[in-house]
C-alpha positions as CSV (number, residue, x, y, z in Angstrom):
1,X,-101.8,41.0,126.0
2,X,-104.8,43.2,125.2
3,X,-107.0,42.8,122.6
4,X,-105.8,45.6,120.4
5,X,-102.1,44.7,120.5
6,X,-102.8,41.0,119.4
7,X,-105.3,42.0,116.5
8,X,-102.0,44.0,115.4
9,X,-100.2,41.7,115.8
10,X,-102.5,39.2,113.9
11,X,-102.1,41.6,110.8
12,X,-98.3,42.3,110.9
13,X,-97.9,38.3,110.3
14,X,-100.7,38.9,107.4
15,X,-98.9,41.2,105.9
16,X,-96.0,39.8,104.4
17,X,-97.7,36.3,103.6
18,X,-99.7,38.5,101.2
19,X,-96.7,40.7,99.7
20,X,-94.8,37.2,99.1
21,X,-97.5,35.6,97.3
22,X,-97.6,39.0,95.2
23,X,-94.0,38.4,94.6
24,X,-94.2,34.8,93.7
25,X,-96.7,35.7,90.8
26,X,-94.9,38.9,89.9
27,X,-91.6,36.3,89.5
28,X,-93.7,33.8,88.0
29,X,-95.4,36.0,85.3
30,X,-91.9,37.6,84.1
31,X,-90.2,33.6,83.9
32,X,-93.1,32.8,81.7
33,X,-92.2,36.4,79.6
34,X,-88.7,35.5,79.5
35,X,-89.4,32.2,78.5
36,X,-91.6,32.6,75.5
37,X,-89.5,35.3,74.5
38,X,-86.5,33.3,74.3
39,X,-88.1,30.5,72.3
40,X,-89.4,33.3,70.1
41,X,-85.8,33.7,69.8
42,X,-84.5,30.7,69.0
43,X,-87.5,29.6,66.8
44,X,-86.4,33.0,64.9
45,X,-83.1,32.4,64.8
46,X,-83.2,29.0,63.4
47,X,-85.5,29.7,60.7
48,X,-82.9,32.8,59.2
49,X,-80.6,30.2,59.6
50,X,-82.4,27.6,57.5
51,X,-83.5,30.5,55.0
52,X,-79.5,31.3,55.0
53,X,-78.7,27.7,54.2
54,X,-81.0,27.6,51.3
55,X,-80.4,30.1,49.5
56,X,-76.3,29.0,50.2
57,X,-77.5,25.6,48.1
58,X,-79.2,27.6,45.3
59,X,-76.5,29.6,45.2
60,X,-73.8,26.9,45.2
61,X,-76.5,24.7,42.9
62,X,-76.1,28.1,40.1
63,X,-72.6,28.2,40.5
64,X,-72.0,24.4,39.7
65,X,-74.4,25.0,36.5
66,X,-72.8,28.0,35.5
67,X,-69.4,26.8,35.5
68,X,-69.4,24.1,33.0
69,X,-71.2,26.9,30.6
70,X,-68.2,29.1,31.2
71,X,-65.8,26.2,30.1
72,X,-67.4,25.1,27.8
73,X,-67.8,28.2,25.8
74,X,-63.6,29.1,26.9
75,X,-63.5,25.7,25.1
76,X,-65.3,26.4,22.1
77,X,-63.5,29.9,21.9
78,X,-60.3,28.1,22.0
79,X,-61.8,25.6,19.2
80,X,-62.7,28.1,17.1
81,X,-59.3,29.7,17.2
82,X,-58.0,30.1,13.8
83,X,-54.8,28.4,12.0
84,X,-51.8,30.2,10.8
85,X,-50.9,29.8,7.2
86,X,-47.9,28.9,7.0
87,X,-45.5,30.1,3.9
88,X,-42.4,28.9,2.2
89,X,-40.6,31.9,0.6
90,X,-38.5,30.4,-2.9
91,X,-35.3,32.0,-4.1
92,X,-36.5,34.6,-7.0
93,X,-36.6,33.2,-10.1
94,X,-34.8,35.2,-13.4
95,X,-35.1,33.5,-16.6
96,X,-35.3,35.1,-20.0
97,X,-38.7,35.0,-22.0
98,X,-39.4,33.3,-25.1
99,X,-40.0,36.8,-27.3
100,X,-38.7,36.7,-30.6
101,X,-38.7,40.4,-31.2
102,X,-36.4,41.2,-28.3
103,X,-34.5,39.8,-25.5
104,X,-36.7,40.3,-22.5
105,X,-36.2,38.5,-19.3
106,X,-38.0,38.5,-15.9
107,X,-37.5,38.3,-12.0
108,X,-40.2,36.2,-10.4
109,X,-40.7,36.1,-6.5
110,X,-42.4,33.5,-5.5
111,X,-43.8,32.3,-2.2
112,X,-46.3,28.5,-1.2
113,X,-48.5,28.4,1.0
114,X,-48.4,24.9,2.2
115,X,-50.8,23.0,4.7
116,X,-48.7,23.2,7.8
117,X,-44.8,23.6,8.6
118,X,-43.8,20.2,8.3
119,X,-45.2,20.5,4.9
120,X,-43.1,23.5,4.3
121,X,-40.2,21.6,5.6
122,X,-41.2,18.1,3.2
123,X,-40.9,20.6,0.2
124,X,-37.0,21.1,0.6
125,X,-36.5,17.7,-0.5
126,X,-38.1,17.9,-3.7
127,X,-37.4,21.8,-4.5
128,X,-34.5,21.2,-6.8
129,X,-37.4,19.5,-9.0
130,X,-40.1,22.1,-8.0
131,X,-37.2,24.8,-9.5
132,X,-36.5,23.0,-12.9
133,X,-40.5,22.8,-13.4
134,X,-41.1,26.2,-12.7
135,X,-37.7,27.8,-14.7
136,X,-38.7,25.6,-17.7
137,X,-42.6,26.7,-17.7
138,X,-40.9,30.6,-17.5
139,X,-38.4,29.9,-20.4
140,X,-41.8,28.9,-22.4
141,X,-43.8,32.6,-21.4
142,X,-43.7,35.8,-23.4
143,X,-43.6,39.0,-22.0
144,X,-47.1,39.7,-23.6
145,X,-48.4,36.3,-21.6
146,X,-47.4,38.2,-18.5
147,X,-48.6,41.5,-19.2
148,X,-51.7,41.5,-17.9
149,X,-53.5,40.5,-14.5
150,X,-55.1,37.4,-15.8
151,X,-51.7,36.3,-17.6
152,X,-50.5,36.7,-13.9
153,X,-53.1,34.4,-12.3
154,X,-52.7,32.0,-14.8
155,X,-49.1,31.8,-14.2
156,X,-50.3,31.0,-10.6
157,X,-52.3,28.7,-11.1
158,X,-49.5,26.6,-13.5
159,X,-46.8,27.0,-11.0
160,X,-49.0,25.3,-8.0
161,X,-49.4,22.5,-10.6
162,X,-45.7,22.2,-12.0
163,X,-45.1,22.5,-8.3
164,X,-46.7,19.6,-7.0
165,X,-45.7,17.1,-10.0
166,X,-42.5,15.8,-8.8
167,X,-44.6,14.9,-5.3
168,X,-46.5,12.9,-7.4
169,X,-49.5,14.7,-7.5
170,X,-51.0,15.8,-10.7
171,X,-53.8,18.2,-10.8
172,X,-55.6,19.3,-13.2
173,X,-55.2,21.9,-15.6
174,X,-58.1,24.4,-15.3
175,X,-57.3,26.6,-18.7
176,X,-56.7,23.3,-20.4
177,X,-60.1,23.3,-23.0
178,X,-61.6,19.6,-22.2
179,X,-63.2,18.0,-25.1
180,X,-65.7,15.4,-24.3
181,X,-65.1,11.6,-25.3
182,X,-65.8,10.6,-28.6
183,X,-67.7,7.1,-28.8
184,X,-65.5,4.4,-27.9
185,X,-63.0,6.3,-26.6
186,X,-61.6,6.6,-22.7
187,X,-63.5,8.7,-20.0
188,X,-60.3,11.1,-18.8
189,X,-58.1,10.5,-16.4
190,X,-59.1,10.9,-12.5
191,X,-57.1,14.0,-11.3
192,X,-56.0,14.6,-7.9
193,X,-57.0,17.8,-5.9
194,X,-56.5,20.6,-4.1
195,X,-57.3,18.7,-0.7
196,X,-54.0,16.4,-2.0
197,X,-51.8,18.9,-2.6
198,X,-49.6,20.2,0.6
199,X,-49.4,23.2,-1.3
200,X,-52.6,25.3,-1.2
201,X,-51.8,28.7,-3.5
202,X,-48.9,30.4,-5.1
203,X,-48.7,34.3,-4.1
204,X,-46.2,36.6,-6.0
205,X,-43.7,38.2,-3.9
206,X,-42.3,40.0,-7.1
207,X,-42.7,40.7,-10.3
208,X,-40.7,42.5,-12.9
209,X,-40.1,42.1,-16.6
210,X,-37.5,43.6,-18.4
């Protein structure tokens, strides 16, 4: 072989030692790329996902304090909810007055209101009596006692106590002038009141004198 022809030889066998090491580094370089990208990645992609879980718990942690806020002000809402007064209507009431000068008579309609419905229902047993007290305190009125509003009021205020004494409840009378005790004598008599009484206030349903 001639000089020439091995010395070109020589560098064909040069020649692609040195473009495989190029392509070993080329390979090597973009591995290393790859590889720091993809732990950029991950690193990124578990941090969102522990910033995602966090703010899951705050969440959740707000919700679980909210909550028992909410029901307890539905609770208080629902506390606060007022009662129903409850009423007993009576049969009307027509009784003739006490005026001398003329017969007069008058129809009285006239409703309780009691504490609660078993109280309305506890009055049927004693309404024959409630009825006799209120007929006879009527039979003792004028027609001039009724006349005006404050006869009317009064007349309210007598029924609710006629009303209550065959319950045995005895309130007192608040147009009734009290004297104080004279020397000697006995302090007066420890009434009941209005927190005793299941009846709370009379209400006219009708009222017409003739």
């Amino acid at each position: 072989m001639s000089a020439p022809a091995a010395a070109a030889a020589e560098h064909g066998e040069a020649a692609p030692k040195k473009g495989k090491k190029k392509l070993i580094i080329i390979l090597a370089v973009v591995g290393l790329v790859l590889a720091l990208g993809g732990g950029g990645a991950v690193f990124y992609m578990k941090k969102k996902a522990a910033e995602a879980e966090a703010a899951a718990a705050e969440e959740g942690g707000d919700a679980a304090h909210a909550a028992p806020k909410k029901e307890k002000k539905k609770e208080k809402k629902k506390d606060d909810k007022p009662v129903l007064p409850v009423f007993v209507p009576l049969d009307p009431f027509v009784v003739n007055l006490a005026d001398r000068e003329a017969d007069r008579y008058a129809q009285i309609g006239v409703t309780f209101q009691v504490e609660d419905a078993k109280a309305g229902e506890d009055l049927k047993i004693y309404m024959p009596a409630i009825r006799n007290n209120i007929l006879m305190l009527l039979a003792h009125k004028t027609s001039q006692d009724l006349h005006t509003v404050e006869g009317k009021e009064k007349l309210a205020r007598q029924i609710l106590r006629e009303a209550v004494l065959p319950m045995g409840i005895e309130l007192e009378d608040e147009d009734e002038v009290e004297e104080a005790p004279a020397a000697g004598k006995k302090k007066r008599r420890q009434y009941d009141t209005i927190d005793d009484s299941p009846i709370k206030s009379v209400q006219f349903s009708s009222f017409i004198i003739q």
